[in-house]
C-alpha positions as MATLAB code, in Angstrom:
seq = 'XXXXXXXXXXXXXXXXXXXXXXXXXXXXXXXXXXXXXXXXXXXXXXXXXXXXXXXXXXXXXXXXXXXXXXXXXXXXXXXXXXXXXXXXXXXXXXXXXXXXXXXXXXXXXXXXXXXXXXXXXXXXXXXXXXXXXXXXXXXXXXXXXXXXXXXXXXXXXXXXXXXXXXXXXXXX';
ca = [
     -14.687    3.431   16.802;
     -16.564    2.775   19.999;
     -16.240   -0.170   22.373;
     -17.415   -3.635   21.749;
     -17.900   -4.555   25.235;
     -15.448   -7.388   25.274;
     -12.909   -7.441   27.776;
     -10.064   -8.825   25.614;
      -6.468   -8.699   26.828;
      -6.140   -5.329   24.795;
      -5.574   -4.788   21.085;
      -5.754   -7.219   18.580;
      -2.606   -8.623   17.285;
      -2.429   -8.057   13.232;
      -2.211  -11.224   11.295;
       1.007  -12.504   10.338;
       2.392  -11.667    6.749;
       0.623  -13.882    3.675;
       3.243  -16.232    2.005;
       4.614  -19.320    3.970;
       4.363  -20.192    7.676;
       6.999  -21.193    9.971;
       8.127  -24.506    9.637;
       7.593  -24.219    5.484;
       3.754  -25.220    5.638;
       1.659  -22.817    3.004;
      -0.510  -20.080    3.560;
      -3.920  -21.756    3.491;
      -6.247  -20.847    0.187;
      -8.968  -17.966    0.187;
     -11.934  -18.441    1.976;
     -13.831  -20.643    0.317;
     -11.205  -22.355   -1.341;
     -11.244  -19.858   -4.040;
      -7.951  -19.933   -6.382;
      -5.500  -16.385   -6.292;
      -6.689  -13.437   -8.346;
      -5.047  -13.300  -11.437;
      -1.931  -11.475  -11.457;
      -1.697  -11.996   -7.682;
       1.673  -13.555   -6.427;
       2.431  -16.969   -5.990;
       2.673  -18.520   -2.661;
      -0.888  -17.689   -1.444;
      -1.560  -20.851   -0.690;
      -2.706  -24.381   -2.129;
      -6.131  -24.681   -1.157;
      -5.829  -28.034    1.125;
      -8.347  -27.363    4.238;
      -6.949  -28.859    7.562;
      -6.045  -28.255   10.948;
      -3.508  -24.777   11.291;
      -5.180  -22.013   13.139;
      -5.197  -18.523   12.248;
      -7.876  -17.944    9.850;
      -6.962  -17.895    6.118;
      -4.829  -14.382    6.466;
      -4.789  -11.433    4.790;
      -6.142  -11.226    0.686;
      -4.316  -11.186   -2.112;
      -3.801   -7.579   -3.484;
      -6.541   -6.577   -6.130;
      -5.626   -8.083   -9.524;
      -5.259   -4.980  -11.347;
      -2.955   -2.562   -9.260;
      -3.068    0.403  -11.701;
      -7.276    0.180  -10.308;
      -6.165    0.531   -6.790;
      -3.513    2.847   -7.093;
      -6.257    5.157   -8.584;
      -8.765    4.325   -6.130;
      -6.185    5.201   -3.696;
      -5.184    8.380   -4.842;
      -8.342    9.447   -5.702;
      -9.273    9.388   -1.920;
      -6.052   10.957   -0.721;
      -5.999   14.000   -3.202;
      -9.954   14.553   -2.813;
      -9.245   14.578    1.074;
      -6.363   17.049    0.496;
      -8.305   19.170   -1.390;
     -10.917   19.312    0.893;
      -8.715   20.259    3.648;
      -6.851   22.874    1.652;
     -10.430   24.339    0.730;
     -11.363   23.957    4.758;
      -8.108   26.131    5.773;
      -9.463   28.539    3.027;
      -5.773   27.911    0.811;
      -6.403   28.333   -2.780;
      -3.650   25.481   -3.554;
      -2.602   21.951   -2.513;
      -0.320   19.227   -4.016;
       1.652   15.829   -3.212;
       4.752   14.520   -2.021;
       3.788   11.085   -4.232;
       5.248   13.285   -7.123;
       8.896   13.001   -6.612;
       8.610    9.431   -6.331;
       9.603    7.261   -9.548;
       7.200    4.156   -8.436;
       4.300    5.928   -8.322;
       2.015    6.362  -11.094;
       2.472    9.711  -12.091;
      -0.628   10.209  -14.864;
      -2.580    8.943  -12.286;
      -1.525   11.094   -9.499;
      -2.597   13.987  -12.652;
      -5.851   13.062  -13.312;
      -6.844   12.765   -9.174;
      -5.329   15.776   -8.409;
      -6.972   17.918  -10.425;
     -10.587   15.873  -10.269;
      -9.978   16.690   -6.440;
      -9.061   20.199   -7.063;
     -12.465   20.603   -9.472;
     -14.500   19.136   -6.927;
     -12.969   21.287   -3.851;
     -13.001   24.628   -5.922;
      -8.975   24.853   -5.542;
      -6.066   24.298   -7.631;
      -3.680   21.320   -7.873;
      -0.490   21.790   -8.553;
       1.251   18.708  -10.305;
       4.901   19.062  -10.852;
       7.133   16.059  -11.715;
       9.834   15.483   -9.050;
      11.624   12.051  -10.066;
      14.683   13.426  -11.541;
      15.249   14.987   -7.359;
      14.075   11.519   -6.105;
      17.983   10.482   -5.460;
      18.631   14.204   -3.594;
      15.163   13.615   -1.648;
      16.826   10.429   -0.143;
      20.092   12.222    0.897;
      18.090   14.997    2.134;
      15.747   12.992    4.691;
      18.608   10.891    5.683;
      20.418   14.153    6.140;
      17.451   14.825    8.710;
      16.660   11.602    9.834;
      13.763   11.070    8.610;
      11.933    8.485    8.279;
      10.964    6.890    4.818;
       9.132    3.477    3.984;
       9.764    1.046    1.297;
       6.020    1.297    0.223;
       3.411    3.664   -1.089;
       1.318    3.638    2.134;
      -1.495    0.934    1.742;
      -1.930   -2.004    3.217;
      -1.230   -3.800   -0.400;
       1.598   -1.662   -0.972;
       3.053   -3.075    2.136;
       2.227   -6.532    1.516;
       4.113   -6.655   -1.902;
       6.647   -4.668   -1.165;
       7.281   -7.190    1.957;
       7.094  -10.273   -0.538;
       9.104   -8.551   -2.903;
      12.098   -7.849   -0.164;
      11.730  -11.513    0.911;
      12.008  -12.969   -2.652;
      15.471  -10.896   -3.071;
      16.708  -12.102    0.458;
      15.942  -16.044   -0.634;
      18.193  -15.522   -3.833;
      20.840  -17.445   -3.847;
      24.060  -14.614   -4.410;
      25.334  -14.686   -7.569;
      29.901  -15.352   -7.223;
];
C-alpha cells in the first residue's frame, strides 16, 4: 500500500480488544448508536455517547458465522487453487480439514468450486479423528498453533470466549 505522506510516529497501534475497558466502563455502541447484530455477543456496548476516546472499536462479528466462514473459505481455496494451477500442479488441498471446529461441508463445497474454476482437483479428506495426534505432533516440533481459524472475527471470539472461561468463578 503506498505512503500517505504523513509523518506519524510509525505504525498504527491496533485497537484494543471489543468487550469492557479498563476500569469496568463498556465498550461504547456502534457507530451511530446502532444496537449489536443479532446473534452477536453481549458486552458490545450500551449505546450511551460521552467523553472516552478511542473511536467506537472494532465491529461485532457478522451475525450469521456459517456466511463468513464460507465467504472465507471461498477466498482461501479459490486463491489456492489458483496458485496450484500457477505452479502448473494438477492438485491442491487444506490443512482446515483435520480441524474439528471448522466447517467441514463447507470447506467441500469451496474446494472443489475453486478447483472447477482453476481447472485442478481438490482433494477433500476428513482429518478430525488425527486432530488429537496433529497437536502432539506440532508440539513435538514446536510449532506454532493458534486458538482461532485465522480471521480477524475468529480471533475476536475466540478472545471473548477465553476471557468468559477465565471470569468463571471455579467450581470446588
Amino acid at each position: 500500500m503506498g505512503g500517505g505522506g504523513g509523518a506519524g510516529p510509525g505504525p498504527a497501534r491496533p485497537p484494543p480488544p471489543p468487550g469492557p475497558r479498563a476500569g469496568g466502563a463498556p465498550t461504547p455502541a456502534r457507530p451511530g448508536g446502532a444496537p449489536p447484530r443479532p446473534g452477536a455477543p453481549p458486552g458490545g456496548g450500551g449505546g450511551g455517547g460521552g467523553g472516552g476516546g478511542g473511536g467506537p472499536g472494532p465491529p461485532p462479528p457478522p451475525a450469521a458465522p456459517w456466511q463468513r466462514c464460507r465467504e472465507c473459505l471461498d477466498t482461501r481455496l479459490a486463491e489456492a487453487a489458483h496458485a496450484a494451477a500457477s505452479r502448473g500442479l494438477a492438485l491442491f488441498s487444506t490443512s482446515l480439514s483435520v480441524s474439528p471446529w471448522q466447517q467441514h461441508d463447507l470447506i467441500a463445497r469451496a474446494g472443489l468450486a475453486a478447483a472447477e474454476a482453476a481447472g485442478v482437483e481438490f482433494v477433500y479428506a476428513d482429518l478430525r479423528r488425527s486432530y488429537p495426534r496433529s497437536i502432539d505432533e506440532s508440539r513435538r516440533l514446536g510449532l506454532y498453533r493458534q486458538r482461532h481459524c485465522g480471521c480477524v472475527a475468529g480471533k475476536w471470539e475466540a478472545w471473548h470466549e477465553r476471557r468468559a472461561r477465565r471470569a468463571r468463578p471455579a467450581r470446588a
